[in-house]
N, C-alpha and C positions, 0 to 999 in steps of 0.2 A: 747795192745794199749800203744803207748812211752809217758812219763810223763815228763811233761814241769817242769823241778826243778826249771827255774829261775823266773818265776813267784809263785806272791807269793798271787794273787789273781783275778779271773777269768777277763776276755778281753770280754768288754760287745758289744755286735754287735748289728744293726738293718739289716733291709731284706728291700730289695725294689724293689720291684714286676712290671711288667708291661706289657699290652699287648695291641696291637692296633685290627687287623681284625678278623674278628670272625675264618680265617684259622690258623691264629696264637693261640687264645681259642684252637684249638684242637692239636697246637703243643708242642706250650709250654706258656698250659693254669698255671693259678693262684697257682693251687693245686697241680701242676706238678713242679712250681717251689721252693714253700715253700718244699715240700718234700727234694727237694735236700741240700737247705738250711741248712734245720738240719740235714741231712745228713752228712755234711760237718763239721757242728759245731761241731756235735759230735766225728767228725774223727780229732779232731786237739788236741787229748791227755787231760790230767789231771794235776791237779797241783800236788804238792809234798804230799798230803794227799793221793794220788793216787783214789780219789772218786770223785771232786771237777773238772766239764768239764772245760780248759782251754780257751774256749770259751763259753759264754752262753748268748742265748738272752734277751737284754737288757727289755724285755717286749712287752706283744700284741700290745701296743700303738705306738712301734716305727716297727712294719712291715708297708709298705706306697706301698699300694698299688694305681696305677695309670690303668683303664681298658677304654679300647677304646680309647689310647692315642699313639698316632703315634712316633717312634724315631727321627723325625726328627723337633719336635714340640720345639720352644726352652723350657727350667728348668720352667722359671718364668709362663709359661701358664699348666703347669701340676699341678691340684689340689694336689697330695700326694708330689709330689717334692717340692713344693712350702710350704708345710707343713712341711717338713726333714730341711728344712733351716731353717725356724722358731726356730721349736724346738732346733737346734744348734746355731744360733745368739742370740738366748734370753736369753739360757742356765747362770746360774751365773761365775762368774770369777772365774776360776781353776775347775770350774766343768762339764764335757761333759757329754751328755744325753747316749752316746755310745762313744765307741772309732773304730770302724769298723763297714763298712757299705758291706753288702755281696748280690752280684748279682748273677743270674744264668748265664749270657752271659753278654758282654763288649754290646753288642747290644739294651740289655732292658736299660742301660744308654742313651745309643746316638744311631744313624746312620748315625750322621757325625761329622768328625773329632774335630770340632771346636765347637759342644755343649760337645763333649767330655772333649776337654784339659779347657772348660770353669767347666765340674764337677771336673777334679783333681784340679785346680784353686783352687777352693773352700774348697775341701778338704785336700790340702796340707796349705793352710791359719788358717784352724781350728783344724791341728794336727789331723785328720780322715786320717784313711787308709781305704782299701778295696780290697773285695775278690771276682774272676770271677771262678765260678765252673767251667765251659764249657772250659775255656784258662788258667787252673790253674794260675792264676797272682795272685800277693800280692805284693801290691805297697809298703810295708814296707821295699822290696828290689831294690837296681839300677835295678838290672837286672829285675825284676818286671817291675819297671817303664818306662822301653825303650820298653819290648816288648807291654807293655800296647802302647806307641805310634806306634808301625808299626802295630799291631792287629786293632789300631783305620783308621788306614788308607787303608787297607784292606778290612773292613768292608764298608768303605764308596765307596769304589771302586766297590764293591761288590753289596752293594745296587744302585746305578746307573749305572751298569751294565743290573740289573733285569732292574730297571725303565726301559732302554731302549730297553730291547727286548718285554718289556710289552705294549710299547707303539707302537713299528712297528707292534707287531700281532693284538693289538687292531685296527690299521689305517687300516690294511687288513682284518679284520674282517668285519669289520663297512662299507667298501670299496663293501665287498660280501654280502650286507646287513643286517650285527647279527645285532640288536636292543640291547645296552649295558641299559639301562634301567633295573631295578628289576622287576617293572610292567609296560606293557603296558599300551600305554593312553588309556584312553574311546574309545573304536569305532575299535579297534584294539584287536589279542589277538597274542601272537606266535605259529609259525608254530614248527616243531621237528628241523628244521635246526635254529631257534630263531630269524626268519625274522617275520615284521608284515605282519599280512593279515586282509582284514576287518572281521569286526565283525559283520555279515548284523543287528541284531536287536539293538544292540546299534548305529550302521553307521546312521538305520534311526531317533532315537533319537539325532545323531548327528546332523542330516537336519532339523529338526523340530527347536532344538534352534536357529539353523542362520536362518531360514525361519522364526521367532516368532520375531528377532528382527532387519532382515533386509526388510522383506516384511510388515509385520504387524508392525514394529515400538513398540515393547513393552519392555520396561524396564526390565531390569537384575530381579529383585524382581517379576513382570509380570510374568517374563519365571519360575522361581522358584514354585510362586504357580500351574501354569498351569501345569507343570510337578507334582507334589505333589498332584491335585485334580485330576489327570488321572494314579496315581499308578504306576508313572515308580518310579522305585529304580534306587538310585544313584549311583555313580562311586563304592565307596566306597564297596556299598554291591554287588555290579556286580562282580566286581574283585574278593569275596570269591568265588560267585554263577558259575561263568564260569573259575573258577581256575587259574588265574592270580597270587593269590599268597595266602598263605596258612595261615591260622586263621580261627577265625570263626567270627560270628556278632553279636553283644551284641542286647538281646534283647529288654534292656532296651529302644535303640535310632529307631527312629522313620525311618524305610527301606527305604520311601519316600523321604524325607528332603531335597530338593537342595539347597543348599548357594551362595548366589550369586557370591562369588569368583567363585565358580564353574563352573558355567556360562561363566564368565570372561576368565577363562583358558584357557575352551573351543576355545571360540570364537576367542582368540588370540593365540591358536597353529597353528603353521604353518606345521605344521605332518598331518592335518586334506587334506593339498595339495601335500601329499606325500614327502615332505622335512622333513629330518631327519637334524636338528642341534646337535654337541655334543661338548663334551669341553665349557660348559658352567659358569664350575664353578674350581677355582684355590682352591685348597685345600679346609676350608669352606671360604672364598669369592666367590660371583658372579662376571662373569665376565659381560662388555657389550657387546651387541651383535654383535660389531664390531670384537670382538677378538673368538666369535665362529666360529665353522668350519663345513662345510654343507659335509656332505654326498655325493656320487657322485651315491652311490642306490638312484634309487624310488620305493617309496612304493605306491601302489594303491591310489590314493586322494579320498578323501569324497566329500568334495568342490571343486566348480570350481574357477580358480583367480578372477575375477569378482567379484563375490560375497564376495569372502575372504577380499578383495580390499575395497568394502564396506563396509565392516563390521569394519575396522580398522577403517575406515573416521567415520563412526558411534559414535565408542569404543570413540574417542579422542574429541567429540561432543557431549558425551552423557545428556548433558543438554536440549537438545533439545526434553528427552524422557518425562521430568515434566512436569505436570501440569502449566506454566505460569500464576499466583495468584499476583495483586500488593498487593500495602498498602490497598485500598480497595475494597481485595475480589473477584475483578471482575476478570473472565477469558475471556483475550483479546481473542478468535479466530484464528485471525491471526498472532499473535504474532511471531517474530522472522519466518516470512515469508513476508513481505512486506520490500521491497528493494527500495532506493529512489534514480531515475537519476536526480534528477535536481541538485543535488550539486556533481553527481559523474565525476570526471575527470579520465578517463582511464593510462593518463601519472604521474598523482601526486596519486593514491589510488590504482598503480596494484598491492601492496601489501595487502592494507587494504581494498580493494573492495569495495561496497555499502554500504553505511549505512544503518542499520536495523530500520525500525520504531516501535516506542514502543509505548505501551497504554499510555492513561494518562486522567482521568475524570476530567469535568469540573461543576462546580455547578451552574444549570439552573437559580437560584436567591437564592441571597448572603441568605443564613442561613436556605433554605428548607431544605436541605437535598437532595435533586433530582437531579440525575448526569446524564448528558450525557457524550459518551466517543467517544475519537478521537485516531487517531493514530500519533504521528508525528516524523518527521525527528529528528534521537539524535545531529543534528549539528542546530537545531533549538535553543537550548540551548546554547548561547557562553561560561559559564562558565566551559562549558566540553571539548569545543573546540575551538581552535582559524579562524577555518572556520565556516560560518554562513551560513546557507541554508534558501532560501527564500522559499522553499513550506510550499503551506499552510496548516493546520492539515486534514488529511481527516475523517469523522466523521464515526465511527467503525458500527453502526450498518447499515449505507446502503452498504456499501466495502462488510461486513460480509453475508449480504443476497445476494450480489451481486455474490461471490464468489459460495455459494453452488447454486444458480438455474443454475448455468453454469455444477458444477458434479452432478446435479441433469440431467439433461439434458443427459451427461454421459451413466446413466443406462437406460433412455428409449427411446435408438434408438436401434432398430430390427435386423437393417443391421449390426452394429456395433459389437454386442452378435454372429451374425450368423459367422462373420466372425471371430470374436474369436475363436469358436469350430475349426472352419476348422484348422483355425493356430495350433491350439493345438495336432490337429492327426498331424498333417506334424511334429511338433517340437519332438513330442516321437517319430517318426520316426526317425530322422535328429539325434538325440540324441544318440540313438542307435547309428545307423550305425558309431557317431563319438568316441563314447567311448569304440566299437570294434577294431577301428583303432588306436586310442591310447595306449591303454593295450598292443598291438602286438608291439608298436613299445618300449614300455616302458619295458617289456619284453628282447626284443633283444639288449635295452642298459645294464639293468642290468647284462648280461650274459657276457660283458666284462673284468669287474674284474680278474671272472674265467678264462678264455679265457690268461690272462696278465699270471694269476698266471702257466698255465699250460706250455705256452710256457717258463717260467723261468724252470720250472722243468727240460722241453725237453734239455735246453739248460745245465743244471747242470750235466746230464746224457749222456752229449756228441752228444742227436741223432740231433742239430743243431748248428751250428757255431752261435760265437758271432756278427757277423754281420748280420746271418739272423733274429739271436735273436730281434735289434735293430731294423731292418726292417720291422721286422712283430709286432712289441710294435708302429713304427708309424703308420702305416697301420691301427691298430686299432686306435689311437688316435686321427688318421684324423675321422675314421667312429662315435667315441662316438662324435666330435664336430658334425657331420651331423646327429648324435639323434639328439642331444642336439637343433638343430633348430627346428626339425620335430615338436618334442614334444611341443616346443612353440608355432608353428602355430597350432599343435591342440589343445592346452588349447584355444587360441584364439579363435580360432572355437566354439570349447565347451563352451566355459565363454560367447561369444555372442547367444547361444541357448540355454542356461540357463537361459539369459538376458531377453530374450523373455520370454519361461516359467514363471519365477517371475513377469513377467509384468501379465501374463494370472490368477497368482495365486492373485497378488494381485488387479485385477478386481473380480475374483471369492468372495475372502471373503470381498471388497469394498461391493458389491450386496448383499450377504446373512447374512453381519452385521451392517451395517452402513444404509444400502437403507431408515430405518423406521429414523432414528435419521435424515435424510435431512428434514422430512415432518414439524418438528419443531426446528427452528432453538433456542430457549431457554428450548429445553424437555431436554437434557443430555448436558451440555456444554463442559463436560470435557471428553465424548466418541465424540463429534464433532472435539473437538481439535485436539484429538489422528487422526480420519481420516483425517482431515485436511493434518496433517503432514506426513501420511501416503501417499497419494496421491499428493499433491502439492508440488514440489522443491521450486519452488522462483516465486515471483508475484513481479511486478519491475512497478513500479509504474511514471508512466510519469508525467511531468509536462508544463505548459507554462507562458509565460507574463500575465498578466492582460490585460484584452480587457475594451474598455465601454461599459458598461452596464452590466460588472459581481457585483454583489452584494456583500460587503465582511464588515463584522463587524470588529468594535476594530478599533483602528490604523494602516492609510495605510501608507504602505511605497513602494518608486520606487521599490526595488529590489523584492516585492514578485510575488511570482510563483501559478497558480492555478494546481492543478491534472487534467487531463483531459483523462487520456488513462492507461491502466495497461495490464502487458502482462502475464498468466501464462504459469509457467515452469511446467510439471507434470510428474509425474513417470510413464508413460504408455508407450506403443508402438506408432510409428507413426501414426496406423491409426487411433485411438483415437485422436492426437494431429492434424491430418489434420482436421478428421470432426468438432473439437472446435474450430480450431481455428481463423476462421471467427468471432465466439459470444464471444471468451474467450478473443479475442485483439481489438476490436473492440473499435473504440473512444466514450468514453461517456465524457458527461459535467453534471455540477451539476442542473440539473432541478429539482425543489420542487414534482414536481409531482412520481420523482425513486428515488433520493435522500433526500430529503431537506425535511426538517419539521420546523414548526414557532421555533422552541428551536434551529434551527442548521445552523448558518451561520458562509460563510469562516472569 
């Protein structure tokens, strides 16, 4: 081993380590590199003692290791880098914590050029040199330091070379439906070629949470328990159970558990309609949804658009799923479903639409205690609004009785229920037959890709000219645009016989859980409200002038408006909305005898 005589005291190094993907861990993992390290150190001879290594490291404290750190992350975001500079800027005047810094490859520094020439920067500033096993460099010398520049530039060519072949097979991958995902979502699992396919016993837990909170109207936290008191396991433990991905499930947490993010997830992937988005996220940032990239695979849908469609307007709404409780206590009924036309102008509110009427109790005499409650126009108020609505309050508990003997009426008509069933065999018919015809066609668009890629082969291997190449890639691209309609009209199709079905579903559980709660409109307030809302869209509430000899308490003034007519909107099928809607739109006025009581004047 040759002996350094003009040193007269060992050259103190640190190590610094780094590795970003877990295939890089098996390349040139941690322990792979420190090995060479000293390898190295110990291969750079003795001082004039001939025992004393001319290199030694400066101590355990200055190895910096950085794990799960990409090279092209800048210095200042790498925990161990960010600590090598420390250590050297704090260091006392004349005295450096090391004098070489020794890597296993110019690459565990940088992978590109310019965080590169920013670490010699630094280390030509603080009299640091350094050593690349892999490129034998030692910046102590010019020629060191020049090849250290073309090796950095090399390298970064190198790497955006890979990037970009990683990225055209990924777009063709993804293009022949791989699923780049580690785990499939809920309701999905992969096939051997790493395409999704449903998952039928999860798919139908997948139906159940949009049918829980687009038919039944039940809150995120609702869907959580319901799922928890009927023992379905969650995502989480699904994905050991049906081998999605490999671990196992701490006993300690409860297999049941839904959280409501989870819920949320669900309900707003668009995967659950067969669309695959990817490129969602620029290194760790998210991107927004603008800048992701769809897929041109479909995968089998769970939902139809319809309902998916709904369920967004829901998502973005979901205030509507609370309980409605003012200052005192009361729970209005119809809260945030009475809609007031007497102040609405279609040209000045087509953005802001109707105004919502809100509860508000009044004290039948000053200091009992005893509230009657009314509902009224929020531009009855001017301090909210610079428009002033002249209707008058309408008073909550005949509105609210008025309301359910109309869906009471609903469940006991014969012909109504009879004609449901029938609907019901025809729509699982019609269902079928349309979800056979779709699969076929959805099928024959995904099979295009292949198709592209084959003819490129043909055309590489000579057995087609470049022009029939081109002609037979339009050919097809005319045919995926004329999927690409088919498949539209038959969502449409489907999403409207779906439409139905959830009408049919949400009369079924309307009858089998709400029916007892009509017979008392103050036994369950807050299971009334829920059907309420389940059932009724909007009730729009008409108004008129004042006539003589309408009765009206308080202070009259020219511009006020009486109620006189209300229209409901409701979640049902047509022929529901024909048979109501003679009794459900019907003009009523304020007689004492269906409305009015001695405590309640306009």
């Amino acid at each position: 081993m040759p002996t350094l005589n003009s040193q007269d005291k060992p050259v103190k190094v640190a190590y610094y380590l780094r590795v970003s993907t877990d295939d890089q861990i098996d390349r040139y993992g941690i322990a792979l590199q420190k090995r060479s390290l000293d390898a190295i150190v110990a291969s750079r001879g003795t001082l004039e003692d001939g025992k004393t290594n001319a290199l030694q490291l400066a101590g355990e404290q200055y190895i910096y290791k950085d794990e799960g750190v990409s090279g092209t992350i800048p210095l200042e975001d790498r925990p161990a880098f960010a600590r090598l500079q420390e250590d050297v800027v704090n260091a006392p005047d004349g005295e450096k914590p090391f004098d070489i810094v020794a890597v296993y490859k110019i690459d565990r520094f940088a992978r590109k050029l310019k965080i590169l020439l920013d670490v010699i920067e630094f280390f030509e500033k603080y009299g640091i040199k350094f050593i690349s096993v892999h490129e034998s460099i030692d910046t102590s010398t010019p020629f060191g330091r020049a090849i250290l520049g073309i090796v950095g530039v090399l390298s970064e060519l190198e790497m955006e070379t890979i990037a970009m072949r990683t990225r055209a097979g990924k777009e063709e991958a993804i293009a022949k439906g791989v699923f780049m995902g580690k785990v499939p979502p809920y309701g999905y699992i992969k096939d051997t070629e790493r395409r999704l396919k449903v998952l039928p016993k999860e798919a139908e837990i997948v139906n159940v949470i949009f049918e829980k909170f687009v038919v039944e109207r039940l809150p995120l936290q609702a869907i959580c328990r319901y799922l928890e008191d009927n023992k379905i396991e969650s995502p989480g433990v699904t994905a050991v159970t049906n081998q999605k991905r490999k671990g196992g499930i701490s006993k300690k947490s409860n297999p049941f558990f839904w959280a409501t993010p989870m819920i949320k997830n669900i309900l707003g992937d668009e995967i659950y309609l067969g669309k695959y988005y990817y490129n969602k996220t620029k290194g760790r940032k998210h991107l927004p949804k603008a800048e992701w990239k769809l897929s041109v695979y479909r995968y089998e849908a769970i939902v139809d658009t319809i309902t998916f469609a709904k369920t967004q307007t829901l998502l973005e709404n979901r205030k509507i799923f609370n309980v409605v409780r003012h200052d005192d206590k009361h729970i209005y009924l119809l809260s945030g479903l009475l809609k007031c036309a007497c102040c609405y102008n279609p040209e000045r509110d087509k953005n802001e639409g109707m105004q919502t009427l809100h509860g508000e109790p009044k004290e039948i005499h000053k200091g009992s205690q005893h509230y009657t409650y009314y509902y009224k126009c929020r531009r009855k108020t001017t301090a909210k609004t610079s428009i002033r609505c002249g209707s008058l309050p309408l008073p909550a508990e005949q509105i609210e009785k008025y309301v359910i003997e109309r869906l009471r009426e609903l469940l006991t008509d014969p012909k109504a229920v009879f004609n449901y069933q029938l609907k019901l065999r025809s729509t699982e018919q019609e269902l079928k037959r349309l979800n056979t015809d779709y699969d076929m066609i959805r099928r024959l668009k995904n099979g295009l890709p292949q198709r592209k890629s084959n003819l490129k082969e043909q055309q590489e291997y000579s057995y087609i000219t470049s022009k029939e190449l081109t002609e037979k890639l339009n050919a097809l691209d005319s045919q995926e645009k004329e999927y690409d309609g088919k498949l539209a009209e038959w969502e449409a199709k489907i999403s409207e016989t779906k439409l139905d079905e959830g009408y049919i579903k949400s009369f079924e559980i309307f009858e089998k859980q709400y029916k007892k709660a009509l017979e008392d409109i103050n036994s369950n307030r807050e299971t009334l409200q829920q059907l309420l809302r389940m059932i009724v869209d909007k009730i729009v509430v008409h108004s008129r002038p004042v006539k003589e000899g309408d009765i009206i308490a308080g202070r009259k003034t020219g511009d006020q408006q009486v109620p006189y007519k209300i229209e409901m909107k409701l979640h049902l099928p047509q022929e529901y909305l024909k048979l109501l809607e003679a009794k459900a739109n019907e003009a009523w006025v304020n007689r004492p005898e269906e409305f009015g009581d001695k405590n309640v004047n306009w």
